[in-house]
C-alpha positions in Angstrom: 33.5 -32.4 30.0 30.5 -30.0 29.7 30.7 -26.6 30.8 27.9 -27.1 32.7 29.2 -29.7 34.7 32.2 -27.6 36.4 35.3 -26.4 35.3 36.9 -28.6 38.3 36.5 -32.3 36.3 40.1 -32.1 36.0 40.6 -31.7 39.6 38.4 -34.3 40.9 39.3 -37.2 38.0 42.7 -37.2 37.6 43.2 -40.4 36.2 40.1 -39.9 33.7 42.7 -37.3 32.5 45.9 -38.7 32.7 45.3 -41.3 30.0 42.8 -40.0 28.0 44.2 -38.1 24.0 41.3 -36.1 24.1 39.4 -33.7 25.9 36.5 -32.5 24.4 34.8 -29.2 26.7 31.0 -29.4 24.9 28.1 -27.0 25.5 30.6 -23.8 24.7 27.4 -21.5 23.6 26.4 -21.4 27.3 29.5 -20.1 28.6 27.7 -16.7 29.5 25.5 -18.8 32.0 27.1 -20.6 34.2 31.0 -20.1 36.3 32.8 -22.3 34.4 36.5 -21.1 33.9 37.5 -22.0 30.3 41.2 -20.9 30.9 41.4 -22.3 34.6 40.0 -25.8 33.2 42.0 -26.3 30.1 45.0 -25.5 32.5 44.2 -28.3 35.4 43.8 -30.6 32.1 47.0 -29.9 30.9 48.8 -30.1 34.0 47.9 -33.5 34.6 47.9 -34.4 30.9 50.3 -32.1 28.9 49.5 -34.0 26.0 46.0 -34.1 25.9 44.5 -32.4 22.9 41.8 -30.0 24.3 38.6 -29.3 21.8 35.8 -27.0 22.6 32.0 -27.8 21.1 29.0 -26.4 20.8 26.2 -28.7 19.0 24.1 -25.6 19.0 26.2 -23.4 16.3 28.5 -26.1 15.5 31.7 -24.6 17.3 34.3 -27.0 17.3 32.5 -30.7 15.5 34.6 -30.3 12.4 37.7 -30.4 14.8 36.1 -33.4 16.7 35.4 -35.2 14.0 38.9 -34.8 12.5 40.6 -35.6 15.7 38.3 -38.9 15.9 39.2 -40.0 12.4 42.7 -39.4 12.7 43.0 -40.9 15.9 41.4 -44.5 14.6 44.1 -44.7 11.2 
């Protein structure tokens, strides 16, 4: 989910949610510009998916990838 997308994804995708491990909120660095809700989204997330575990990226500063990455390597052992 990008932040420039809506902080509503949750909301409107339910199911995307409810099965996915991961949730990975990319394009943090441009928080400042748009409405996105960073609290308000991660909570919509983990009210449908308690379990999910929630990762914020930036690809710009690197915010977050090293997390990513580890969450994607541990997931496939």
């Amino acid at each position: 989910m990008s932040v420039t997308e809506g902080d509503d994804k949750p909301l409107k995708y339910p199911a995307l949610f409810r099965v996915a491990r991961h949730l990975l909120i990319n394009k943090v660095d441009l928080l400042a510009y748009t409405n996105f809700n960073m609290e308000k989204a991660k909570r919509n997330a983990l009210a449908i998916n308690p379990e999910l575990n929630i990762i914020a990226t930036s690809c710009i500063d690197g915010t977050g990838v090293g997390k990513w990455m580890e969450s994607i390597l541990t997931s496939i052992v």
